[in-house]
Wavefront OBJ file of the C-alpha trace (Angstrom):
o trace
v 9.369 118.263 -15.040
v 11.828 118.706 -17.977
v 14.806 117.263 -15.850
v 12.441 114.006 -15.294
v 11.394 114.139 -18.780
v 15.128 113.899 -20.036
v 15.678 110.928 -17.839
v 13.448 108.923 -19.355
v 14.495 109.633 -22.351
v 17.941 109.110 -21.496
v 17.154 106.069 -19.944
v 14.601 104.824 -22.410
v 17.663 105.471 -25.219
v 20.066 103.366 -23.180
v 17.904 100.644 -23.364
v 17.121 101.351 -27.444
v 21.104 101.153 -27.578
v 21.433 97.947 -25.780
v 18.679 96.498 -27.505
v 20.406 96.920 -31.056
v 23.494 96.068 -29.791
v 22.244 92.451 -28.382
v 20.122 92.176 -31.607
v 23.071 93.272 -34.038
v 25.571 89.896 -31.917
v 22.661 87.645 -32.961
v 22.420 88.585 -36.542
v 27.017 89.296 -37.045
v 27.118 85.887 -35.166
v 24.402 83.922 -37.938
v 25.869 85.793 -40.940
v 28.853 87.144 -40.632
v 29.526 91.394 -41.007
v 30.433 91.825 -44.539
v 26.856 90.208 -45.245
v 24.628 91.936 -42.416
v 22.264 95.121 -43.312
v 20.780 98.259 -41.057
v 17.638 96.735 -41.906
v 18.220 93.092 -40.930
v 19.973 94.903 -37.496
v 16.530 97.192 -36.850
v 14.481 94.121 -37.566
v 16.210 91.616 -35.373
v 15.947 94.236 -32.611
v 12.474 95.553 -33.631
v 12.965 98.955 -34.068
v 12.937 101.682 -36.921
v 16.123 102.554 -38.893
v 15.273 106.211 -37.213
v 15.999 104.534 -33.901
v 19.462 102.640 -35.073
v 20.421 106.426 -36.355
v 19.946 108.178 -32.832
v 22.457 105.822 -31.144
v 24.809 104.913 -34.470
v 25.732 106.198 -37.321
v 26.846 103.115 -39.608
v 26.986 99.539 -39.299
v 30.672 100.251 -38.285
v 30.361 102.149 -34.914
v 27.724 99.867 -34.261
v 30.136 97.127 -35.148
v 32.666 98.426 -33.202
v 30.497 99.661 -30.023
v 29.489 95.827 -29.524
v 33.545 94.436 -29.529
v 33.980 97.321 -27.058
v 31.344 96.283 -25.339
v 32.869 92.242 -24.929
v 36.551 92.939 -24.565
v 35.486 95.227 -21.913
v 34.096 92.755 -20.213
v 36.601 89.822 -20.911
v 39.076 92.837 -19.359
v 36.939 93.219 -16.018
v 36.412 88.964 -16.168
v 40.780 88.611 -16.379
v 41.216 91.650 -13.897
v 39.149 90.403 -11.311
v 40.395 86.505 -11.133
v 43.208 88.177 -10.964
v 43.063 90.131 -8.078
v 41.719 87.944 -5.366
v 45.326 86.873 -4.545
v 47.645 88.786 -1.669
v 51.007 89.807 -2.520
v 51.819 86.390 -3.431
v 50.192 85.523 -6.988
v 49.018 81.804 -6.687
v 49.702 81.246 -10.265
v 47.839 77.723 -10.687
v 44.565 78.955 -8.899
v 44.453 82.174 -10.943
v 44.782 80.551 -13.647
v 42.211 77.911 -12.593
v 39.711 81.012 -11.820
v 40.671 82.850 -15.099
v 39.614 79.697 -17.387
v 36.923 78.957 -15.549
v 35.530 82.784 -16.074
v 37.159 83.853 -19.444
v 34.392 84.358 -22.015
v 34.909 81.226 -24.443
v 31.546 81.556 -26.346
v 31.777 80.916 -29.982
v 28.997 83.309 -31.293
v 31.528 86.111 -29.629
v 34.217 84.187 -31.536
v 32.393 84.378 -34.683
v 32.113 87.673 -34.067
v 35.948 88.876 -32.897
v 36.943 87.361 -36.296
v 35.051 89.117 -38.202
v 36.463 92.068 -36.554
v 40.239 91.458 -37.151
v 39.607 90.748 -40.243
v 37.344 94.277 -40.763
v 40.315 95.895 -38.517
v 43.534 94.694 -40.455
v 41.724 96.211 -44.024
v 40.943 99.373 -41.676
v 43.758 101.326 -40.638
v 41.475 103.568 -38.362
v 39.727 100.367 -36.556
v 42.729 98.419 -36.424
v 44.174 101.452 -33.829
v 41.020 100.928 -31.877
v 41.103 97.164 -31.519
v 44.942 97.515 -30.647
v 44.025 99.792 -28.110
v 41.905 97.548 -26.492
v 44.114 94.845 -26.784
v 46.827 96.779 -25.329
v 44.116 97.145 -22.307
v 43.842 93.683 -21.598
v 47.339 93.085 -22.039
v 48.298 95.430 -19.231
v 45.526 94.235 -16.693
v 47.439 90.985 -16.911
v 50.645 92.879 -16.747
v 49.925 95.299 -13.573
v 48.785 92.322 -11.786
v 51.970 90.235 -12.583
v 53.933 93.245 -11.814
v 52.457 93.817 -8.087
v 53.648 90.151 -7.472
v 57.101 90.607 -8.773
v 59.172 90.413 -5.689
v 57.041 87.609 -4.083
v 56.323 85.191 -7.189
v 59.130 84.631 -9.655
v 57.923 84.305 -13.839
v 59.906 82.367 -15.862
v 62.999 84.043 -17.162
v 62.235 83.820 -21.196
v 59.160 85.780 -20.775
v 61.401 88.394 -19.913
v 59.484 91.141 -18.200
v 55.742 91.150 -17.346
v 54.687 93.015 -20.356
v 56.336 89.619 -22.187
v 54.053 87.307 -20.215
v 50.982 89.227 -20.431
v 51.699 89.179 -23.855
v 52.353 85.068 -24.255
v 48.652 84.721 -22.095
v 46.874 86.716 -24.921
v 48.692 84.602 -27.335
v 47.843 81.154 -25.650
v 43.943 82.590 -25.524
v 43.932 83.521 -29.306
v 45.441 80.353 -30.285
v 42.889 78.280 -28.106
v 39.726 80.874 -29.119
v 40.986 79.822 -33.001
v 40.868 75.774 -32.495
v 37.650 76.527 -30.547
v 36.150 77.787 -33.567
v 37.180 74.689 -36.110
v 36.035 72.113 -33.183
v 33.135 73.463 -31.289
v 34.350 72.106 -28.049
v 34.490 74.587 -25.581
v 35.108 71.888 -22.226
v 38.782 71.198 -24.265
v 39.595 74.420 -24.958
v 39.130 75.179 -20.932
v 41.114 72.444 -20.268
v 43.542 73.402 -23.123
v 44.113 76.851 -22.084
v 44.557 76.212 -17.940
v 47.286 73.751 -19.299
v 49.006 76.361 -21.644
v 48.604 78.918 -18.786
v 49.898 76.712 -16.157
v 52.860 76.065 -18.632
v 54.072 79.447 -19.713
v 53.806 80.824 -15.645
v 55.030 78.313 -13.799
v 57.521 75.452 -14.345
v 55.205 74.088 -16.552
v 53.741 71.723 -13.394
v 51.991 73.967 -11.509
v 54.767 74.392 -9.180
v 55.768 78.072 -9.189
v 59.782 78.849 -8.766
v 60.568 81.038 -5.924
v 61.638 84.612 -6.302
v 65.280 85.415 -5.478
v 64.873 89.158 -4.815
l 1 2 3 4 5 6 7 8 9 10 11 12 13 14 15 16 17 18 19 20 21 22 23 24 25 26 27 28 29 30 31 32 33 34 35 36 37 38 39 40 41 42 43 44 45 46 47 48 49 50 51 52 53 54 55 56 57 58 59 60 61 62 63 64 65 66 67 68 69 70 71 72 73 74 75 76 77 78 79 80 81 82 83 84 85 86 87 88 89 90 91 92 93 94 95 96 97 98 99 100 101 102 103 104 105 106 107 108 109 110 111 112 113 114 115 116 117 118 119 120 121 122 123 124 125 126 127 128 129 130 131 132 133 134 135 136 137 138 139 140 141 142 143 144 145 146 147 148 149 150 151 152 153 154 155 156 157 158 159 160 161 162 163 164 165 166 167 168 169 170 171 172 173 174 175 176 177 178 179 180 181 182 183 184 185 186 187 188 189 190 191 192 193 194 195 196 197 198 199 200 201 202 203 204 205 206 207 208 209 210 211
């Protein structure tokens, strides 16, 4: 009975935890984090400050459990476009299944923002977010890298690491104009074209490996 008991309260906590956490993206996105409370997070979410205390202990971890949460998933959503290729990396349809997957909502936008700019006055949190950076930098990287061989990159991206890197860069830059204009069927289109660009010839066409 006590093992049984403990489930349900494990489980019954997991779903308190989410709860916050998809109350707490509501109330970062409308306000912003600098200007959000424990109280406005507990009432969004309808639950006592008690109950925000048993899963978090400040407005920080909670902060920081929810970008985990999202660049965990924009991670898996990268990683598995990614991997429905063969040896041979069909650059223009991964991209093409990337962009059409990729996470381009602006409330998570709104939200990411206000994280680097929490993170860059935060020595501590900026290690964290660079860490998961680093994370979806080499999914990209470890995929490129199992194609080298069969699908040639172009030369001034250097190694993989150097293209993984330029496809996080082309995402920022397109996340950041998505956030002045709102217009998320561009920014798509934008970001298949940059992609397309830096991986290829810049046609689609992909040069052929010489090793």
């Amino acid at each position: 009975m006590a093992v049984e008991g403990s489930g349900r309260v494990t489980r019954r906590r997991v779903h308190t935890r989410a709860n916050l956490l998809d109350a707490a993206f509501s109330v970062f996105a409308a306000k912003g984090f600098g200007h959000v409370s424990i109280e406005e997070v507990c009432e969004a979410a309808g639950y006592s400050r008690g109950a925000f205390y048993s899963n978090f202990s400040s407005l920080d971890e909670l902060f920081f459990a929810l970008y985990r949460q999202r660049a965990d998933l924009i991670a898996e959503q990268v990683s598995g476009a990614l991997a429905l290729d063969g040896p041979d990396l069909d650059v223009p349809a991964a991209v093409d299944r990337v962009t059409d997957v990729l996470l381009l909502d602006r409330d998570w936008l709104l939200v990411k923002t206000d994280f680097l700019v929490h993170a860059a006055r935060d020595p501590e949190v900026a290690r964290g977010l660079l860490e998961h950076r680093a994370r979806l930098r080499q999914a990209i990287a470890d995929r490129l890298g199992r194609a080298r061989g069969h699908t040639a990159l172009p030369a001034v991206l250097g190694d993989t690491d150097g293209a993984a890197r330029a496809v996080v860069a082309a995402y920022d830059g397109v996340t950041t104009q998505l956030l002045l204009d709102r217009d998320v069927e561009h920014a798509r289109a934008w970001l298949k074209q940059l992609l397309t660009a830096l991986l290829t010839d810049g046609s689609g066409t992909l040069a052929h490996s010489k090793n």
